[in-house]
C-alpha positions as CSV (number, residue, x, y, z in Angstrom):
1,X,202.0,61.1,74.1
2,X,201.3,59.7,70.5
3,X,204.2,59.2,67.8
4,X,204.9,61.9,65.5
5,X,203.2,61.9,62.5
6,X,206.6,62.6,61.0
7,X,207.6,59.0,61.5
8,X,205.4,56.6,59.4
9,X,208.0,54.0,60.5
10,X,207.0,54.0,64.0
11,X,202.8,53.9,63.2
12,X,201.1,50.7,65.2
13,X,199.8,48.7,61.8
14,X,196.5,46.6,62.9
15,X,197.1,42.5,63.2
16,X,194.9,41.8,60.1
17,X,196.9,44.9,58.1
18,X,199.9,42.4,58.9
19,X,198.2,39.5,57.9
20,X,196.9,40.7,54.4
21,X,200.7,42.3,53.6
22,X,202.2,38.6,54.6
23,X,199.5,37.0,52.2
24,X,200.0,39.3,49.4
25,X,203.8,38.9,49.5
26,X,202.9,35.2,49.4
27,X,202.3,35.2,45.6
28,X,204.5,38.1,45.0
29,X,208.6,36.5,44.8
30,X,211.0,38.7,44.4
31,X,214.1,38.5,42.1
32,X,216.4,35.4,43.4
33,X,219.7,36.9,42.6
34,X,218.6,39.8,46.1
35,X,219.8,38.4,49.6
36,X,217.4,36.9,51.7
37,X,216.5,40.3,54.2
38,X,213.8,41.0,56.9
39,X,211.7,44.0,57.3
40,X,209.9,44.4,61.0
41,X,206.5,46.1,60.7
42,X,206.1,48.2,62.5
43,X,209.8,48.9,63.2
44,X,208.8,50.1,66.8
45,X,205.7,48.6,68.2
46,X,203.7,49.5,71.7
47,X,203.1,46.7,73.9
48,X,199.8,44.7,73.3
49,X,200.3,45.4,69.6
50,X,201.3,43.4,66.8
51,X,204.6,43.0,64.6
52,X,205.5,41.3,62.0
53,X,209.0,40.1,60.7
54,X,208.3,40.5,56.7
55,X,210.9,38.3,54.8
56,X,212.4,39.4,51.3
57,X,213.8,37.8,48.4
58,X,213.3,34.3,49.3
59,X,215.5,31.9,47.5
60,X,214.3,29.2,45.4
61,X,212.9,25.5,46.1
62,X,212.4,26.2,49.3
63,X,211.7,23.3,51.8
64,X,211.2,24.6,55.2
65,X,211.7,27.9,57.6
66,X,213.1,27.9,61.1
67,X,212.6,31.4,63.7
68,X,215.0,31.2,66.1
69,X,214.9,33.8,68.9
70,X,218.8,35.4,69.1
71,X,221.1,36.1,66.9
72,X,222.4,32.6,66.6
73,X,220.2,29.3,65.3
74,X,220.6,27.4,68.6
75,X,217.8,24.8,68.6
76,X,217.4,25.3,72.0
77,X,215.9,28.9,71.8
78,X,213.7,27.8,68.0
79,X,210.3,29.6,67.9
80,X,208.8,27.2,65.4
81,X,209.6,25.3,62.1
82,X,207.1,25.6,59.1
83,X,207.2,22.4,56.2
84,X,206.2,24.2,53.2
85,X,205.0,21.1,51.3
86,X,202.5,20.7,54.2
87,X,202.4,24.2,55.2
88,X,202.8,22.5,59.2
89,X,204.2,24.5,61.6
90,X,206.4,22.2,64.3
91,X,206.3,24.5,67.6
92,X,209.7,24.8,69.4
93,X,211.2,25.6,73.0
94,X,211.1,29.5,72.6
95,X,207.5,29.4,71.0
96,X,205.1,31.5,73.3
97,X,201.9,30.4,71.0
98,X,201.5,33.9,69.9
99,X,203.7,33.7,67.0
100,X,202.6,32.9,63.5
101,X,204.6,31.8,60.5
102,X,203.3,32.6,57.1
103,X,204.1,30.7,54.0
104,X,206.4,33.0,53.0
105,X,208.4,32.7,55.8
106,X,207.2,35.8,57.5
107,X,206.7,35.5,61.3
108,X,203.9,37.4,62.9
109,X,203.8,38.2,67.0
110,X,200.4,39.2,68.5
111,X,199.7,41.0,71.8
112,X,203.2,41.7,71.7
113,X,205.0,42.3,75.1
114,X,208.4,43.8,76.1
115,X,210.1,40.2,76.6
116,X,210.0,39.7,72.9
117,X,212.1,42.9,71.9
118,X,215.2,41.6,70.7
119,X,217.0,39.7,67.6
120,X,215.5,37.3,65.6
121,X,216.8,34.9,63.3
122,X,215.5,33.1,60.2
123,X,217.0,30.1,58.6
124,X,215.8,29.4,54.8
125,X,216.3,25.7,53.9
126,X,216.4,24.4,50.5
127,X,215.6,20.9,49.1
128,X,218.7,20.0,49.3
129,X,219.3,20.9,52.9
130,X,221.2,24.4,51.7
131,X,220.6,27.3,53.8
132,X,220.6,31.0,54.1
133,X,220.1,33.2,57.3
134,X,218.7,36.3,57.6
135,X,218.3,38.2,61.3
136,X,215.8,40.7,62.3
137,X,214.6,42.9,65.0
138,X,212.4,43.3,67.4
139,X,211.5,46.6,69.6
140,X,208.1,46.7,71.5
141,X,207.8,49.9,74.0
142,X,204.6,50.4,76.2
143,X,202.7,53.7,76.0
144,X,204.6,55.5,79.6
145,X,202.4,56.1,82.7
146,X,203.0,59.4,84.6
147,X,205.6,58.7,86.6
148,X,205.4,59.5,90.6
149,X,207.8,60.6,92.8
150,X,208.4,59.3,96.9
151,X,211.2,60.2,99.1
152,X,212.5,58.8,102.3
153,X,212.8,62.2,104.1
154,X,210.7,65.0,102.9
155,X,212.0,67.3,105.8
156,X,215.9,66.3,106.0
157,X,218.0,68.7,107.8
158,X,221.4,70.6,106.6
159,X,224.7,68.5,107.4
160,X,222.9,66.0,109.0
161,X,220.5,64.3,106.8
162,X,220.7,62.7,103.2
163,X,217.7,62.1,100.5
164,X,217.0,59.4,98.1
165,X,214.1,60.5,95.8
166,X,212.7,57.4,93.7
167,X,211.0,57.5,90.5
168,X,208.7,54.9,90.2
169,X,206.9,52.7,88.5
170,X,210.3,51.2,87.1
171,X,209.8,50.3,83.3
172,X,212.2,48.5,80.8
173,X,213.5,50.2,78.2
174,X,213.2,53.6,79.6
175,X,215.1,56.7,80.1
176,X,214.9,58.4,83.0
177,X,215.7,62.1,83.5
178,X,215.3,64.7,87.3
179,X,214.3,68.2,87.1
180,X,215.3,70.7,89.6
181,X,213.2,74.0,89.6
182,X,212.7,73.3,86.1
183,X,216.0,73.1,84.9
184,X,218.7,70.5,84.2
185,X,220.5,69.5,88.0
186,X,223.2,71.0,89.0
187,X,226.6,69.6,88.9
188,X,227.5,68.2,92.7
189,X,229.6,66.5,94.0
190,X,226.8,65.2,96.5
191,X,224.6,64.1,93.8
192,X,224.3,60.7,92.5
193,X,221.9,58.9,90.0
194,X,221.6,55.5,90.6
195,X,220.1,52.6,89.4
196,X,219.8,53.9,85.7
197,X,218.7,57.6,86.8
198,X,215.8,55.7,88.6
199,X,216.9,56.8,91.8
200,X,218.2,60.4,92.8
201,X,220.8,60.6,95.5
202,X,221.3,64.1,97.4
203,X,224.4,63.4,100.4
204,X,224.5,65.6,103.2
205,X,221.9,68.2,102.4
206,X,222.1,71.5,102.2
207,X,219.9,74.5,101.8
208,X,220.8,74.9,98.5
209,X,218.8,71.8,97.9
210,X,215.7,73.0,98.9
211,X,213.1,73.2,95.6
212,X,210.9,71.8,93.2
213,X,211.6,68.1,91.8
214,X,210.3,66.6,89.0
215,X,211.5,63.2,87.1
216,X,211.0,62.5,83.3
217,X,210.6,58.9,81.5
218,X,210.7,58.4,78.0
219,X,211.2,55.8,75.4
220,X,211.1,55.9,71.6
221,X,207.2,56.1,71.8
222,X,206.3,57.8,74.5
223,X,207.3,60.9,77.5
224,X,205.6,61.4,80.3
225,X,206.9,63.9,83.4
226,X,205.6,63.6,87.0
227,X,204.2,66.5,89.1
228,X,206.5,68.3,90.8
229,X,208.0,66.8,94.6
230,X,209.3,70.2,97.0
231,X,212.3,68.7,98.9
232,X,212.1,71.3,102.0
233,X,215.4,71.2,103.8
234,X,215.5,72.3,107.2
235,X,218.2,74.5,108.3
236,X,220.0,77.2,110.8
237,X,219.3,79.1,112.7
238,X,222.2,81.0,111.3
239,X,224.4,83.7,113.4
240,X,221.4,86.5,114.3
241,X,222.1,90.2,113.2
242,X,220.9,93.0,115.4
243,X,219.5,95.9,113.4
244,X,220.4,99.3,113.4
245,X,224.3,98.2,113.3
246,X,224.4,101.7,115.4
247,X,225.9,101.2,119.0
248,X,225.3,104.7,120.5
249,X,222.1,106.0,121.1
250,X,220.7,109.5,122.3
251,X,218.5,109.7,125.5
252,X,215.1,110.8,125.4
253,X,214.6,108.7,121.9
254,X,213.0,105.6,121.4
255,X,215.3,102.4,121.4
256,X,214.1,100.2,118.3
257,X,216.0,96.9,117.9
258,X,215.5,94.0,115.6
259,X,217.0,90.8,115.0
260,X,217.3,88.3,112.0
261,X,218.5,85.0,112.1
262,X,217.9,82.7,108.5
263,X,216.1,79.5,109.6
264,X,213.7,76.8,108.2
265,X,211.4,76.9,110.1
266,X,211.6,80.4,111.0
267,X,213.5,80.8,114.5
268,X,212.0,81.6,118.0
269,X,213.9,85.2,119.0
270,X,214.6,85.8,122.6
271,X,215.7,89.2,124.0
272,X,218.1,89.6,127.0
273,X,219.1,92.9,128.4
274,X,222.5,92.5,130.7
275,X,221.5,88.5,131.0
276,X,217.7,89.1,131.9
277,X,215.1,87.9,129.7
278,X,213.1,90.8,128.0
279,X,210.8,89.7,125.8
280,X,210.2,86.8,122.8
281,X,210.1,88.7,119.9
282,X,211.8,90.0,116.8
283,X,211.6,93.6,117.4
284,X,211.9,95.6,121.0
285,X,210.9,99.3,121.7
286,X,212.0,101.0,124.4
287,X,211.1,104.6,124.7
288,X,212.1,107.7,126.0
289,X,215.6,106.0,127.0
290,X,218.4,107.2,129.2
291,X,221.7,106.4,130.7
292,X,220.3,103.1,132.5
293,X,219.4,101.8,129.1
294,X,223.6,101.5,128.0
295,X,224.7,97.6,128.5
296,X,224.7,94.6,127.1
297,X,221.8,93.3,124.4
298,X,221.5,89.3,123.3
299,X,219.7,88.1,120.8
300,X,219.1,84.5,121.7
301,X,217.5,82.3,118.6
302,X,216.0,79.0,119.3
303,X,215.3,76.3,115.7
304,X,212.5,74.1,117.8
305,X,213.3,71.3,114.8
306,X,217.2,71.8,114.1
307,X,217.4,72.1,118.1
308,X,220.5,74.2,116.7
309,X,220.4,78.2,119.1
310,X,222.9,80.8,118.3
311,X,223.5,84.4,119.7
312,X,224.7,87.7,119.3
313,X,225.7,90.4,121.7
314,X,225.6,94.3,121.1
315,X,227.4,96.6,123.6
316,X,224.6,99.5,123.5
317,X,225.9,103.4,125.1
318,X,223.5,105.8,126.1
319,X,224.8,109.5,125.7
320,X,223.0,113.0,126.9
321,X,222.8,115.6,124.5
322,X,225.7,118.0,125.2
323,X,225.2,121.5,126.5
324,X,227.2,125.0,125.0
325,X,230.4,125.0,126.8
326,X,232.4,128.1,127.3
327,X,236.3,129.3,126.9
328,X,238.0,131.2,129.5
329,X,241.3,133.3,129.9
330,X,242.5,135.0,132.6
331,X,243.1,137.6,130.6
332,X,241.7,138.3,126.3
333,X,244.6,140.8,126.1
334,X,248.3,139.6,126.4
335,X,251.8,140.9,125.6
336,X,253.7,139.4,122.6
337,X,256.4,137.2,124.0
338,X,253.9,136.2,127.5
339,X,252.3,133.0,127.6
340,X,248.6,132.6,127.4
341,X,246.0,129.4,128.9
342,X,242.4,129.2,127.3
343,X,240.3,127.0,129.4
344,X,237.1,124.9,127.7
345,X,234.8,124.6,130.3
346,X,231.9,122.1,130.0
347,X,229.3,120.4,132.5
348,X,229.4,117.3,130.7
349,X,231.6,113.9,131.3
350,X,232.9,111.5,128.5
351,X,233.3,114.0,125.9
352,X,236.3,114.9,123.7
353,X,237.1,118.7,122.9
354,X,238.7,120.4,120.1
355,X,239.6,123.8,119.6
356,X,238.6,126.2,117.0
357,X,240.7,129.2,115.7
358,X,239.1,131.6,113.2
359,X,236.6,129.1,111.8
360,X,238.8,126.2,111.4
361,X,240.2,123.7,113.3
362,X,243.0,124.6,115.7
363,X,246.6,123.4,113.9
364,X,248.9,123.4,116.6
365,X,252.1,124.7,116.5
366,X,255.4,124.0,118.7
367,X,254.5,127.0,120.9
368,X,251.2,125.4,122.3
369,X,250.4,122.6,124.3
370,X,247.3,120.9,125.4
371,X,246.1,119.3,128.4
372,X,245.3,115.7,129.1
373,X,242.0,116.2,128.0
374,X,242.3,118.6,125.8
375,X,240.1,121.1,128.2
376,X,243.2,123.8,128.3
377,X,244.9,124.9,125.4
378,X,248.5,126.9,126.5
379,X,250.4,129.8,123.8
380,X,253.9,130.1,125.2
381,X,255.4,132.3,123.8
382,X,252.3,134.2,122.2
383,X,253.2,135.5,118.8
384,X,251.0,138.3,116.6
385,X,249.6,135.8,114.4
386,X,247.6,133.4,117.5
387,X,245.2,137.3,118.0
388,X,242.1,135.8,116.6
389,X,238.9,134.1,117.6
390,X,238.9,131.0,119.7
391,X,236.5,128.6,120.4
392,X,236.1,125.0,121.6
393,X,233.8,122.5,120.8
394,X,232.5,119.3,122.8
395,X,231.0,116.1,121.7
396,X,230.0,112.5,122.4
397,X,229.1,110.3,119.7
398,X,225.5,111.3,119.8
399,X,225.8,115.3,119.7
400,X,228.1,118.5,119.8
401,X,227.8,121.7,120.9
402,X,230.2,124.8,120.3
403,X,231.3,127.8,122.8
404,X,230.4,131.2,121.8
405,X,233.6,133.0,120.5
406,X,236.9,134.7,122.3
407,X,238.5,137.2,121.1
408,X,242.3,137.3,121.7
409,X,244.4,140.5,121.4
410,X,248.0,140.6,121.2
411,X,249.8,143.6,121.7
412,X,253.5,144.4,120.6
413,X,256.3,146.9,120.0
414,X,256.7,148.3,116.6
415,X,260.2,149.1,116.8
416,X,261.0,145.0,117.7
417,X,259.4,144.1,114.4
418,X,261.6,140.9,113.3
419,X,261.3,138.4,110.6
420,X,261.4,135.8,113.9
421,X,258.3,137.1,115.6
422,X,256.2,137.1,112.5
């Protein structure tokens, strides 16, 4: 990535574009009443480059320079000393032979390398051993490779596993910044950056985690983003659900059954009917069933990685289509005041009956009273208003059927008209 041309600041000036500015400021002196100040150029370098510490205003009667590296003239970490009457440079402890000191007191660096970012400090000594001090700075970047990633488990597995992603190669003076799915990560408990964001932590995985990874490295200079690292996290199976939810089925259809179990990788599905094996396979079909089909279903599923099975049983009831049932009466005609038994007769077993009076449901009343089962519906005492049409209806939870209609008479004395038998 190249510097923006928005920054003229940061540009990379050639070594001999540094050494013509030092020699021209060599004959150029500035006004003596301005503090003694240094300029770096360029103010952020790239490694392998060169940089120059351009001194200003220099005081008068000038005898020597020292370049100390630090903020603090310790003679231990001196660069060099230049003699200005002899224009002799005296090499010190902290020179590296790649720095240059100019008559005007500027210090050049060639081939400059990350180790000399820092402070810098100049001391200005006059004739008669009077000094001034002026610091500058140093800040050399390299132009950023694209960074890799490598994990130390590529397939971890849910609860069990953690993952340490690394972003490598580790450079100084660099930011580094993850990527999940293209976005910023998530905030989690059970993730850590370590190691100055070098190294991305994820505890006790999850599926959550599962997804594209990238990491970013950037310095003032340069940005660079690797390719994209899936973590695949490996997982379930999960509690299996047996499709159609439905547990009551009609004979003489066919039986279609599936089951679903989340997983990575996907589940092995086993079917058991009553605790005998089946069939391996998602889906079953069994046609044409009847009665001998109703018990017990298991889904069994198997992760062959996680070693993790779970199940799920379905109670399955196979009912017969209901046939027309029928009401009875000893007698469709009865005397007001008499009592009255309708019978619901029906062939079939395990159903539930209700009664029908002129359309709608049967209300029932203090005068009439129902059998166990519902198949025979007494009137006692009948009453004018229960003449009508009765019928009953059967049903399982597959099908219903309703009887043909009976038509109950009531017959009753004019002259006994009361409010009581209305």
């Amino acid at each position: 990535m190249k510097p923006s041309s928005g920054l003229p600041s940061r540009r990379c000036i050639p070594w001999w574009g540094l050494l013509l500015t030092a020699s021209l400021l060599t004959i150029w002196s500035p006004p003596t009443s301005a503090h003694l100040t240094v300029e770096t150029v360029p103010f952020i370098a790239t490694e392998g480059s060169s940089v120059l510490l351009l001194v200003h205003n220099l005081p008068e009667n000038l005898r020597l320079y020292r370049w100390y590296k630090g903020e603090n003239p310790v003679s231990s970490h001196r660069i060099a000393a230049y003699v200005i009457s002899t224009q002799a440079t005296k090499p010190g402890s902290a020179y590296s032979g790649r720095e240059t000191i100019y008559p005007n007191g500027s210090l050049l660096f060639q081939n400059a390398t990350q180790e000399d970012t820092g402070f810098y400090t100049l001391l200005a000594v006059n004739t008669i051993h009077q000094t001034e001090q002026a610091i500058g700075q140093v800040q050399v970047y390299r132009i950023l490779p694209k960074p890799v990633i490598t994990s130390n488990n590529s397939n971890p597995v849910e609860g069990k596993d953690s993952v340490s992603l690394f972003c490598t190669p580790e450079s100084q003076h660099t930011t580094y910044q993850w990527w999940k799915n293209g976005q910023n990560l998530p905030d989690s408990d059970r993730l850590m950056l370590l190691k100055n964001n070098k190294t991305l932590a994820l505890l006790h995985v999850t599926r959550n985690d599962t997804g594209s990874y990238e990491c970013e490295t950037w310095n003032p200079l340069s940005a660079s983003r690797s390719d994209p690292v899936t973590l695949n996290v490996l997982y379930g199976p999960d509690v299996p659900i047996i499709l159609p939810m439905d547990s009551y089925f009609h004979s003489g259809r066919n039986l279609s059954l599936s089951c679903h179990a989340d997983s990575n990788p996907p589940a092995v599905v086993t079917w058991l009917f009553n605790g005998r094996i089946l069939k391996s396979a998602e889906e079953i079909v069994i046609p044409k069933i009847t009665i001998s089909n109703t018990g017990y279903y298991t889904c069994l599923v198997h992760n062959s990685v996680t070693h993790l099975s779970r199940t799920t049983v379905k109670n399955i009831t196979v009912f017969d289509q209901v046939t027309k049932p029928a009401v009875s009466t000893t007698s469709t005609t009865v005397t007001e005041d008499a009592s009255v038994v309708l019978t619901c007769l029906s062939r079939d077993t395990g159903t539930s009956i209700q009664w029908i009076f002129n359309d709608q449901i049967l209300k029932l009343t203090k005068r009439m009273k129902l059998s166990e089962k519902d198949s025979t519906l007494t009137i006692d005492p009948v009453k004018r208003k229960d003449a009508g049409s009765y019928q009953c209806e059967v049903s399982n939870p597959v099908s219903s059927s309703r009887s043909s209609s009976l038509w109950l008479d009531v017959k009753h004395d004019a002259l006994m008209d009361s409010p009581d038998n209305q």
